[in-house]
PyMOL Python script that loads the backbone (N, CA, C, O; Angstrom):
from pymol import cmd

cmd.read_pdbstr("""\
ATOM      1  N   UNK A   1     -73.532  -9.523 137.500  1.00  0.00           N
ATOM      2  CA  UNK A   1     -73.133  -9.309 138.877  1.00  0.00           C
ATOM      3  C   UNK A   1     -74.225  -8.516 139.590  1.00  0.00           C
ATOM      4  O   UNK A   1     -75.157  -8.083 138.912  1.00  0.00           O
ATOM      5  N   UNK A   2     -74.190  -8.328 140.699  1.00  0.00           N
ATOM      6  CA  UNK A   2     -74.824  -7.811 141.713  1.00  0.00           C
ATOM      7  C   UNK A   2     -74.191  -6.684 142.476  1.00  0.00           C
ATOM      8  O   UNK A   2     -73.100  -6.159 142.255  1.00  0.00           O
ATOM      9  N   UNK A   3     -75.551  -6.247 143.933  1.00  0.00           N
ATOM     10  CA  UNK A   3     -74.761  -4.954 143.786  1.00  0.00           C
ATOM     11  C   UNK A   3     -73.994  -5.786 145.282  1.00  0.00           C
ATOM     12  O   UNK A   3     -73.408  -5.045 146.072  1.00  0.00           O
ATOM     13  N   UNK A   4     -74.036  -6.939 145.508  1.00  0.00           N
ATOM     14  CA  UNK A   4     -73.280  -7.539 146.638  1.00  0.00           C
ATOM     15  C   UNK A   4     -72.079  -7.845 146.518  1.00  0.00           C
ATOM     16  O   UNK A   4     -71.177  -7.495 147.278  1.00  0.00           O
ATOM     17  N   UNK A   5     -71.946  -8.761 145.214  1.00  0.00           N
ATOM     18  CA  UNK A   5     -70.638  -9.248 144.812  1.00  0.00           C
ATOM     19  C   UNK A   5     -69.973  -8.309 143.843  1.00  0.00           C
ATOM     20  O   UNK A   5     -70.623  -7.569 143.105  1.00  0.00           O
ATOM     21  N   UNK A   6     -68.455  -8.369 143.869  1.00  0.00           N
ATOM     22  CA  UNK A   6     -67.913  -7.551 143.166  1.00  0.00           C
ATOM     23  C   UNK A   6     -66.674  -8.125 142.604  1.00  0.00           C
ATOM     24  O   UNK A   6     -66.392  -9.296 142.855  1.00  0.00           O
ATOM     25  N   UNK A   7     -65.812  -7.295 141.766  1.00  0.00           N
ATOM     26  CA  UNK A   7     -64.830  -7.881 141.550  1.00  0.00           C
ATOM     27  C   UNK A   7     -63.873  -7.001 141.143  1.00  0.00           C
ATOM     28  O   UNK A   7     -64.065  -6.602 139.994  1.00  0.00           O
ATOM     29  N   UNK A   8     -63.022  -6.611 141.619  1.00  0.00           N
ATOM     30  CA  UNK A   8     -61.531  -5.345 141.754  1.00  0.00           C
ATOM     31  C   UNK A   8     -60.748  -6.128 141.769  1.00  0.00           C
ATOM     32  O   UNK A   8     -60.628  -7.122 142.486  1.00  0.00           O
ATOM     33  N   UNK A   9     -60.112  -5.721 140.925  1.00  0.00           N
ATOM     34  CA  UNK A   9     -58.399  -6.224 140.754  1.00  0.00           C
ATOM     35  C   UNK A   9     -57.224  -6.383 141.853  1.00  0.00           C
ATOM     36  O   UNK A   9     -56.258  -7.127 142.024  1.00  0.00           O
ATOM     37  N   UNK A  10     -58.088  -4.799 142.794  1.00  0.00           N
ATOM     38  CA  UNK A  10     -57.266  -4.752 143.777  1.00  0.00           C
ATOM     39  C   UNK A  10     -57.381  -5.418 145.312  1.00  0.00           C
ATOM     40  O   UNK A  10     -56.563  -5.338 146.228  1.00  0.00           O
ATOM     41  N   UNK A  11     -58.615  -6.070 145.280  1.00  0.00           N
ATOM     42  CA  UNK A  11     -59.198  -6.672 146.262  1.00  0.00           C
ATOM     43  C   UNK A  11     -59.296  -7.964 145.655  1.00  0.00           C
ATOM     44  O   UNK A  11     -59.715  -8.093 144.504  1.00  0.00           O
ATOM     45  N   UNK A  12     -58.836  -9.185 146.555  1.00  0.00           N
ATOM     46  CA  UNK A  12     -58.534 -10.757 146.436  1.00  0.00           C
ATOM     47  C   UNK A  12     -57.804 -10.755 145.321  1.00  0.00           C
ATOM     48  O   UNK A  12     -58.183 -11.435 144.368  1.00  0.00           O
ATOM     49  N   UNK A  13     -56.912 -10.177 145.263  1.00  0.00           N
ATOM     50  CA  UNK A  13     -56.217 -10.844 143.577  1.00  0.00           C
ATOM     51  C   UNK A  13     -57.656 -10.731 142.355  1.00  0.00           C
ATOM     52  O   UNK A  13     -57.400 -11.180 141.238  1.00  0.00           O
ATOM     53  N   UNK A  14     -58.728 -10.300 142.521  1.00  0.00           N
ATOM     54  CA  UNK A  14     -59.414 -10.128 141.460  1.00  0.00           C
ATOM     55  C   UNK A  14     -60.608 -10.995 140.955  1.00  0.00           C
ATOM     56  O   UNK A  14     -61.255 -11.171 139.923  1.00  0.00           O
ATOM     57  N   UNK A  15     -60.544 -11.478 142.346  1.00  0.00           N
ATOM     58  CA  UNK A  15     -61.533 -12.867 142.404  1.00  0.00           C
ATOM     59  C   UNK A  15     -62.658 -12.020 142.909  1.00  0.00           C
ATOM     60  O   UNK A  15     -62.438 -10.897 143.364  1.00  0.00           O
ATOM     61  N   UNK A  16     -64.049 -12.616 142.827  1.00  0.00           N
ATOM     62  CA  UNK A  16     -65.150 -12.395 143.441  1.00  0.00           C
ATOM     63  C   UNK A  16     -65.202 -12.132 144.513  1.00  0.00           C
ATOM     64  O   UNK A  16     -64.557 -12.941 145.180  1.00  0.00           O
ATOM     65  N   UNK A  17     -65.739 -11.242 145.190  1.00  0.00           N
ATOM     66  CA  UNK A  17     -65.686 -11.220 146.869  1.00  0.00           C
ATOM     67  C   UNK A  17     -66.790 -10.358 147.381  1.00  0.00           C
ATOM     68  O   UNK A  17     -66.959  -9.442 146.577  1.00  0.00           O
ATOM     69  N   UNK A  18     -67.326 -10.304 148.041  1.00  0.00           N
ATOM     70  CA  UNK A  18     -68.041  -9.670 148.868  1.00  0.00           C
ATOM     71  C   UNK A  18     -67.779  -8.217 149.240  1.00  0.00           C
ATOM     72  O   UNK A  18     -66.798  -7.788 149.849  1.00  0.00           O
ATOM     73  N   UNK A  19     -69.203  -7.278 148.599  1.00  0.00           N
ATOM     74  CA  UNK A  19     -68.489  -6.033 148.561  1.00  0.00           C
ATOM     75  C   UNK A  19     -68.261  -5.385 149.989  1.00  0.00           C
ATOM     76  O   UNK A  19     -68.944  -5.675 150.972  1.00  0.00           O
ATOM     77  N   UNK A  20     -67.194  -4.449 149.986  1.00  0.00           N
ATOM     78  CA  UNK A  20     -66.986  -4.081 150.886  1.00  0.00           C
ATOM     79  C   UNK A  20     -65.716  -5.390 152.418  1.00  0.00           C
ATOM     80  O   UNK A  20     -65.102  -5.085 153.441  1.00  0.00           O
ATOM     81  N   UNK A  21     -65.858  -6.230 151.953  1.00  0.00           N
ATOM     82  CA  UNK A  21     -65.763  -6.976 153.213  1.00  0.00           C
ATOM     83  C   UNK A  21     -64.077  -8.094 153.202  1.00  0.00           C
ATOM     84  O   UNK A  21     -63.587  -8.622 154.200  1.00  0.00           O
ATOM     85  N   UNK A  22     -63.504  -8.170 151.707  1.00  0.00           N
ATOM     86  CA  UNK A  22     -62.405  -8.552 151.376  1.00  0.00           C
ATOM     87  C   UNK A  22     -62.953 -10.270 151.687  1.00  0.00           C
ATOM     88  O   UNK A  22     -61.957 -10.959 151.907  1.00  0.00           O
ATOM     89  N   UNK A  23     -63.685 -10.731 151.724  1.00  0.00           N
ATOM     90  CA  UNK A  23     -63.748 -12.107 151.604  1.00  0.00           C
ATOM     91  C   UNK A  23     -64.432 -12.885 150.103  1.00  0.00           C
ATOM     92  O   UNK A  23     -65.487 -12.629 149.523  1.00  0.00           O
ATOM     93  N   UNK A  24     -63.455 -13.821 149.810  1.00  0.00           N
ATOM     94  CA  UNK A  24     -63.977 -14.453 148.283  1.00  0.00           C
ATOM     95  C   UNK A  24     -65.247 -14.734 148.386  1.00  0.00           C
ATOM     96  O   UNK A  24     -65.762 -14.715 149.504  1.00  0.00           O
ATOM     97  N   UNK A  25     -65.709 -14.928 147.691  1.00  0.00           N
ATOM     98  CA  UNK A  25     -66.891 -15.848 146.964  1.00  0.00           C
ATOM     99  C   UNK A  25     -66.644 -17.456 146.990  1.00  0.00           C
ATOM    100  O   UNK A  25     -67.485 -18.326 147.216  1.00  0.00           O
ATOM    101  N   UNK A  26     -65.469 -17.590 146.742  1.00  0.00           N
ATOM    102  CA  UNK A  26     -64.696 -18.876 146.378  1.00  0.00           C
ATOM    103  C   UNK A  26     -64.948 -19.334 148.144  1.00  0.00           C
ATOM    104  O   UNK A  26     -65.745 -20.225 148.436  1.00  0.00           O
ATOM    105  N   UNK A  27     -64.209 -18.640 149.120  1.00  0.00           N
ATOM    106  CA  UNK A  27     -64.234 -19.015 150.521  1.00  0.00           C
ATOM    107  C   UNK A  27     -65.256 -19.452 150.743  1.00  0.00           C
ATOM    108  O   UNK A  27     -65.282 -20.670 150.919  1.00  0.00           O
ATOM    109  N   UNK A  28     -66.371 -18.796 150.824  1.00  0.00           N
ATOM    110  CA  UNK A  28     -67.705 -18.958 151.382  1.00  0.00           C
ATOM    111  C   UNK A  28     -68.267 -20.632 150.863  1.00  0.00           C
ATOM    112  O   UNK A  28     -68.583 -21.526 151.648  1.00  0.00           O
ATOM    113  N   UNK A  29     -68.278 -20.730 149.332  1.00  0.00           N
ATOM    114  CA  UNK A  29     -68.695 -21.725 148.714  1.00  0.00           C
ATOM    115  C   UNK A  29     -67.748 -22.717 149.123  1.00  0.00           C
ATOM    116  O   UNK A  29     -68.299 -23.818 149.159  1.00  0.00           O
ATOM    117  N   UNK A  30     -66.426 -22.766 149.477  1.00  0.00           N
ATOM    118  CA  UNK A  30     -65.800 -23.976 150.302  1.00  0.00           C
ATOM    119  C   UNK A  30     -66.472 -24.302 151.506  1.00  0.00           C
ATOM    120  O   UNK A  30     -67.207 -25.247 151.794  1.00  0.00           O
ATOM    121  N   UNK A  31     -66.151 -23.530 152.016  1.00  0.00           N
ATOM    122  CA  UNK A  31     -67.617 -23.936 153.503  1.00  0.00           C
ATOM    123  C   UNK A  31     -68.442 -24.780 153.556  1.00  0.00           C
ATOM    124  O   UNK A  31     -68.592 -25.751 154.298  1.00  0.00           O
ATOM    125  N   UNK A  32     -69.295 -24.167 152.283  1.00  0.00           N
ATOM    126  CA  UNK A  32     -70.619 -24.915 152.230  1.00  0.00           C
ATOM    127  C   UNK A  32     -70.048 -26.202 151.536  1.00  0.00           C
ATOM    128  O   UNK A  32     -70.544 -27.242 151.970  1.00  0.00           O
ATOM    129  N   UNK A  33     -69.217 -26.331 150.662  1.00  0.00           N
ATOM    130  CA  UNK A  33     -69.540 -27.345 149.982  1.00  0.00           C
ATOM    131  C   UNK A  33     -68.490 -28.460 151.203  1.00  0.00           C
ATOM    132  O   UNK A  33     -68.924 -29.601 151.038  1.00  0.00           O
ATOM    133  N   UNK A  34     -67.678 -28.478 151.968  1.00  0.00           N
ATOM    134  CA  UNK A  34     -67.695 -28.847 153.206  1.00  0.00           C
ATOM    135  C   UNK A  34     -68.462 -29.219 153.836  1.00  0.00           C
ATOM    136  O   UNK A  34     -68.208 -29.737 154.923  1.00  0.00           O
ATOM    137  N   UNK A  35     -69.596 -29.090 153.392  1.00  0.00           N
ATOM    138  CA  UNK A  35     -70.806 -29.182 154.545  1.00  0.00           C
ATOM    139  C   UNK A  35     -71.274 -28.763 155.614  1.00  0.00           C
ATOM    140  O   UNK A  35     -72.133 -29.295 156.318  1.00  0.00           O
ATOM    141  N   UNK A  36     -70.392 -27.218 155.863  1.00  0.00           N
ATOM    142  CA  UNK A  36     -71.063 -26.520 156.684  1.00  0.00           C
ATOM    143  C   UNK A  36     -72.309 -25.834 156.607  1.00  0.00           C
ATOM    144  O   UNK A  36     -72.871 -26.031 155.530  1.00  0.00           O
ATOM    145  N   UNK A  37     -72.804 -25.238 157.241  1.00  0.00           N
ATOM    146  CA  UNK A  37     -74.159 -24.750 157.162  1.00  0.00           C
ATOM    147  C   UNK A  37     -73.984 -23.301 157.185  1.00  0.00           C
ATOM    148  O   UNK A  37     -73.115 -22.669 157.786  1.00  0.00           O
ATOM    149  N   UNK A  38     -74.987 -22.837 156.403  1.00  0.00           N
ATOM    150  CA  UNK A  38     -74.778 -21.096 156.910  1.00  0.00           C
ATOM    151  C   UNK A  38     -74.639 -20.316 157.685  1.00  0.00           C
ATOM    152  O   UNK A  38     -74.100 -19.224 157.504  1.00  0.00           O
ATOM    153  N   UNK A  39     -75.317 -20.927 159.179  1.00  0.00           N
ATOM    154  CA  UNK A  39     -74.770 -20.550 160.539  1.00  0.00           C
ATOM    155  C   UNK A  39     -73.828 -20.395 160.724  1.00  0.00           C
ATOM    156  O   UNK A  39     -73.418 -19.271 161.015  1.00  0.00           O
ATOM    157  N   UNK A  40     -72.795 -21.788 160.617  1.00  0.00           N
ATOM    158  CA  UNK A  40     -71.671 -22.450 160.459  1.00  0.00           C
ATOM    159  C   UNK A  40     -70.418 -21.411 159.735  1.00  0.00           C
ATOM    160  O   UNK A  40     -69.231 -21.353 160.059  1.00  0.00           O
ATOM    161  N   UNK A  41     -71.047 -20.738 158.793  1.00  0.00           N
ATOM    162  CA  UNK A  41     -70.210 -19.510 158.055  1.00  0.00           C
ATOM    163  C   UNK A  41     -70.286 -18.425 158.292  1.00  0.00           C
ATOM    164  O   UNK A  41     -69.308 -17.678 158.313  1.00  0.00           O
ATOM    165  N   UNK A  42     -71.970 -17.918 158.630  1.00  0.00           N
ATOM    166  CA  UNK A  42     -71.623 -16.724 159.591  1.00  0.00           C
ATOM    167  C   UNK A  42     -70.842 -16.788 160.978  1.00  0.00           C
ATOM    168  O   UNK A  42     -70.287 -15.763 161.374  1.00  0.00           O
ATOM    169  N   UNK A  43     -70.774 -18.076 161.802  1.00  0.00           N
ATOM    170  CA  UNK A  43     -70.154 -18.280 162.765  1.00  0.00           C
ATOM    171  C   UNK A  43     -68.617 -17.677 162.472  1.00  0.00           C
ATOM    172  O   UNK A  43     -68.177 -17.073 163.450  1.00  0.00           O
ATOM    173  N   UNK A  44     -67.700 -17.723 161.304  1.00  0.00           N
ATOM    174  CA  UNK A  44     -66.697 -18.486 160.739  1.00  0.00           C
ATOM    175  C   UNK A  44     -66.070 -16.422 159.951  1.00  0.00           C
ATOM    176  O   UNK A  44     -65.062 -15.736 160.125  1.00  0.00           O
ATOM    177  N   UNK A  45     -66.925 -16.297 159.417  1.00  0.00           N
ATOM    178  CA  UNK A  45     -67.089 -14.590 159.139  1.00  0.00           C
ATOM    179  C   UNK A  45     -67.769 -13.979 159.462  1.00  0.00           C
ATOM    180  O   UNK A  45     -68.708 -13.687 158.721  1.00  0.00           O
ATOM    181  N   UNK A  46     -67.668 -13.455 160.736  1.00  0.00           N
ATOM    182  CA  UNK A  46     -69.351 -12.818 161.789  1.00  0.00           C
ATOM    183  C   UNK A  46     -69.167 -11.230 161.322  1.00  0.00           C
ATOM    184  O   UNK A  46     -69.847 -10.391 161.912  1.00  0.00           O
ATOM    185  N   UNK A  47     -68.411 -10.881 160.448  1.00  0.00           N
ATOM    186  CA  UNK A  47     -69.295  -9.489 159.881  1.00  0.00           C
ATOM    187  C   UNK A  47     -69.855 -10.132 158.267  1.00  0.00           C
ATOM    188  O   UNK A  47     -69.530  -9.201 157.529  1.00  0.00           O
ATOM    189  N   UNK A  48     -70.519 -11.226 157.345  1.00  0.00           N
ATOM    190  CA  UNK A  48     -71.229 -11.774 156.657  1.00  0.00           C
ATOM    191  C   UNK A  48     -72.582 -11.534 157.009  1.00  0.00           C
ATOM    192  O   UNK A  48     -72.892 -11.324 158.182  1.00  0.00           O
ATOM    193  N   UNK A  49     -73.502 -11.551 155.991  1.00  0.00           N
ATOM    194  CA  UNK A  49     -74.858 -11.597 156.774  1.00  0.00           C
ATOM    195  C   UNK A  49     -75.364 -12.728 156.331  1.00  0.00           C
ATOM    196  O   UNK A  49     -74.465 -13.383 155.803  1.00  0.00           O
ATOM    197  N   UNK A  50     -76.389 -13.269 156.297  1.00  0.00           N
ATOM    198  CA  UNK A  50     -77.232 -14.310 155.549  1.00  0.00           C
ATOM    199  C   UNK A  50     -77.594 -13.833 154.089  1.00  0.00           C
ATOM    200  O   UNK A  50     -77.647 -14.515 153.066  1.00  0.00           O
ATOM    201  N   UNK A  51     -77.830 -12.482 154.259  1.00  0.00           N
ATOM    202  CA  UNK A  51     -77.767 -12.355 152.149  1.00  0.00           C
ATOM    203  C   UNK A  51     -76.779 -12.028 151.710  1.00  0.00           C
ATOM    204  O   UNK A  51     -76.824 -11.711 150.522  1.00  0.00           O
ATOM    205  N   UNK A  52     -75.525 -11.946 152.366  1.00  0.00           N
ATOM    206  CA  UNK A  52     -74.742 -12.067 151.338  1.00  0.00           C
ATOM    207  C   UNK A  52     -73.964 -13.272 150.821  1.00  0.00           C
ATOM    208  O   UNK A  52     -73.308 -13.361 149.783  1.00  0.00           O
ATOM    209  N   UNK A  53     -74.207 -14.295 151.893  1.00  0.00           N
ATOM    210  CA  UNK A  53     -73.832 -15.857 151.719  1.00  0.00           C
ATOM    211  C   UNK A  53     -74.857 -16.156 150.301  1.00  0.00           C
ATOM    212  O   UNK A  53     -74.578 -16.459 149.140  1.00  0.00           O
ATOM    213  N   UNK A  54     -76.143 -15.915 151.009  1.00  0.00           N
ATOM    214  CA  UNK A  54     -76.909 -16.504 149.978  1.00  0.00           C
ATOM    215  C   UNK A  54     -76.592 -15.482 148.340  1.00  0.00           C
ATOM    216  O   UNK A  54     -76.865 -16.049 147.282  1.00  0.00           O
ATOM    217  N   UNK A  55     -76.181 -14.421 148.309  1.00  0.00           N
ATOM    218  CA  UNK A  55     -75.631 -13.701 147.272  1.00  0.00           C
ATOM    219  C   UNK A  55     -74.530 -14.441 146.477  1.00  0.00           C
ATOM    220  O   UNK A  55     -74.522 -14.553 145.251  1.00  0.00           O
ATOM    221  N   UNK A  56     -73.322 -15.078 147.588  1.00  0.00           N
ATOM    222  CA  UNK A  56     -72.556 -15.816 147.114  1.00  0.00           C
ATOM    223  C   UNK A  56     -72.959 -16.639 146.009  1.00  0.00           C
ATOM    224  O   UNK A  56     -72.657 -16.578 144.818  1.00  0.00           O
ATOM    225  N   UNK A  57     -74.126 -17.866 147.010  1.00  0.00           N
ATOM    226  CA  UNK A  57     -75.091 -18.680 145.719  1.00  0.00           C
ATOM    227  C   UNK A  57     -75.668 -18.253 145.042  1.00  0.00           C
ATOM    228  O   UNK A  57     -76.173 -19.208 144.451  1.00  0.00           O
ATOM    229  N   UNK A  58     -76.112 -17.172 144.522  1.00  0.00           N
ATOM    230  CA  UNK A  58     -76.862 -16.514 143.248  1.00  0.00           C
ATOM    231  C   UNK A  58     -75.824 -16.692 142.403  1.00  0.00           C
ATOM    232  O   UNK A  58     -75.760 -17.680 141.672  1.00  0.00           O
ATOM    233  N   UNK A  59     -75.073 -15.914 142.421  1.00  0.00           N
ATOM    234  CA  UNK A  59     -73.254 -15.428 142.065  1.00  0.00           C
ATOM    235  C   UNK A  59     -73.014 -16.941 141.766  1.00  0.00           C
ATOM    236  O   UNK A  59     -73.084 -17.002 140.539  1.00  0.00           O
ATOM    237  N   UNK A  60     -72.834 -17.855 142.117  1.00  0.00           N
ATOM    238  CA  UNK A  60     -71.868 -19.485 141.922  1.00  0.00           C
ATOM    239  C   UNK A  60     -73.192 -19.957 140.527  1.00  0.00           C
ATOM    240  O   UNK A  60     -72.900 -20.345 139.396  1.00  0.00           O
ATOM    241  N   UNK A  61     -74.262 -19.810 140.946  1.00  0.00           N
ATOM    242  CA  UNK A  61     -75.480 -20.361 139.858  1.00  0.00           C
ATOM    243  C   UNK A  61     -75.299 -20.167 138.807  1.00  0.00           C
ATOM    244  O   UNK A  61     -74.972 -20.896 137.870  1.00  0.00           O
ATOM    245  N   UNK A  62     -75.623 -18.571 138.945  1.00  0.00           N
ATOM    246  CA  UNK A  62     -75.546 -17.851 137.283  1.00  0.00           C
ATOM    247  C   UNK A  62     -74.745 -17.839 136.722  1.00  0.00           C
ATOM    248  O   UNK A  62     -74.952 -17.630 135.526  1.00  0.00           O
ATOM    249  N   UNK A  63     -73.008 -18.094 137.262  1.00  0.00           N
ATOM    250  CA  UNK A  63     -71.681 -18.596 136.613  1.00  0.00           C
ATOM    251  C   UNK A  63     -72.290 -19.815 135.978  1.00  0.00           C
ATOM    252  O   UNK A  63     -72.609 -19.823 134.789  1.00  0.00           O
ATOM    253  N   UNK A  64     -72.464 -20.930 136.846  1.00  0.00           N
ATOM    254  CA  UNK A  64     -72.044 -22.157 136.171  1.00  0.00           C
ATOM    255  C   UNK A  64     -73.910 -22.210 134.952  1.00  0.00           C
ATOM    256  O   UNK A  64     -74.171 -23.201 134.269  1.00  0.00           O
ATOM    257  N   UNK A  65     -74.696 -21.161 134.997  1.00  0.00           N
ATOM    258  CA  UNK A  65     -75.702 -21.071 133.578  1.00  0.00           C
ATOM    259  C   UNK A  65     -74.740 -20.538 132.522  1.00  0.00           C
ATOM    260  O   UNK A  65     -75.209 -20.314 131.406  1.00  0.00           O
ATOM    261  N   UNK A  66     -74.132 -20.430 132.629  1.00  0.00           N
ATOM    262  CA  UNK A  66     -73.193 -19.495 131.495  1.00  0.00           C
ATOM    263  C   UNK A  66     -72.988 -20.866 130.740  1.00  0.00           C
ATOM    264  O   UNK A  66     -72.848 -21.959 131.290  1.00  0.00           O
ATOM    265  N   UNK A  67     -72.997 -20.533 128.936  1.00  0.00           N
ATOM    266  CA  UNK A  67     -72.603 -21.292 127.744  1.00  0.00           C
ATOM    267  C   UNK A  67     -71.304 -21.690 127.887  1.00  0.00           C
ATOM    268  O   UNK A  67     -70.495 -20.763 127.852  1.00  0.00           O
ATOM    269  N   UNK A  68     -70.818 -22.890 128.052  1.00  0.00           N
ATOM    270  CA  UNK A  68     -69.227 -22.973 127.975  1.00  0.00           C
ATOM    271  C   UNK A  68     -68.747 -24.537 126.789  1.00  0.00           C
ATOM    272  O   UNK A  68     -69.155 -25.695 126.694  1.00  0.00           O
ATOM    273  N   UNK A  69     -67.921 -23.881 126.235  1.00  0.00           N
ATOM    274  CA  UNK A  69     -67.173 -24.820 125.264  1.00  0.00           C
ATOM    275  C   UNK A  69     -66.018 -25.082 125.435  1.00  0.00           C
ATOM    276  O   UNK A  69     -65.081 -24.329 125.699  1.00  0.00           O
ATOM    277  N   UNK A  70     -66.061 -26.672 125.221  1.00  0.00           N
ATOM    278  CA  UNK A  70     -64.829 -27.488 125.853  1.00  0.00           C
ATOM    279  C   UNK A  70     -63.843 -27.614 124.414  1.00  0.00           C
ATOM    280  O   UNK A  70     -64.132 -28.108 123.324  1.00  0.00           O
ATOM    281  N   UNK A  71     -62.690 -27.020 124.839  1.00  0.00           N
ATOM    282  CA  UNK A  71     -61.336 -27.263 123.664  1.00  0.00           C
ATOM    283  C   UNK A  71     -60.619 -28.300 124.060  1.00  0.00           C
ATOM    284  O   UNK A  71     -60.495 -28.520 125.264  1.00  0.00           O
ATOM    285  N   UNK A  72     -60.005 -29.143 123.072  1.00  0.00           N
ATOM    286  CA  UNK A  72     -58.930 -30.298 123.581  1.00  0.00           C
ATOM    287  C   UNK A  72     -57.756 -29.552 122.915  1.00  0.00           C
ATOM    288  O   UNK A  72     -57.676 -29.381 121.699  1.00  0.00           O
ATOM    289  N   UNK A  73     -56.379 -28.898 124.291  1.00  0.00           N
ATOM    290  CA  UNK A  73     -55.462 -28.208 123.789  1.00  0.00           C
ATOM    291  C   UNK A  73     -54.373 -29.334 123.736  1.00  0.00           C
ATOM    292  O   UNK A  73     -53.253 -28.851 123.568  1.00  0.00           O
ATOM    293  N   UNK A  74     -54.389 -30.666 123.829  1.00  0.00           N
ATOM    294  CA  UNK A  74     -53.554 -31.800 123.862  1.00  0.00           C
ATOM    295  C   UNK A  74     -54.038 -33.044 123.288  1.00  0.00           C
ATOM    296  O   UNK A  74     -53.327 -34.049 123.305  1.00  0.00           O
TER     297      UNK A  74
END
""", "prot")
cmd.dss("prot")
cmd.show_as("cartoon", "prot")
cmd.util.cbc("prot")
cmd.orient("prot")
């Protein structure tokens, strides 16, 4: 993690979010993957800045580099 993104139990149910600011990680990356543009999201959360959107995407990257193993529970 970073010193942008964070993650408290007591803030979003415990999801990733943006420090200080109560907005997911998860939100932001809907946006984009919507096809909005970063403008488009600072437009959308105008106290966001441009690094912390782009923090978001650091944050979404280095998740999905992570080792993961697939179980068949059925």
């Amino acid at each position: 993690m970073n010193d942008v993104i964070t993650i408290d139990p007591e803030v979003c149910n415990g999801r990733p979010s943006v420090r200080g600011k109560r907005i997911a990680v998860q939100s932001i990356l809907e946006f984009l993957a919507a096809g909005d543009s970063v403008d488009e999201v600072l437009q959308a959360f105008p106290v966001l800045t441009r690094e912390e959107v782009q923090a978001c995407l650091d944050f979404a990257s280095r998740l999905m580099a992570r080792n993961y193993t697939v179980v068949q529970t059925a």
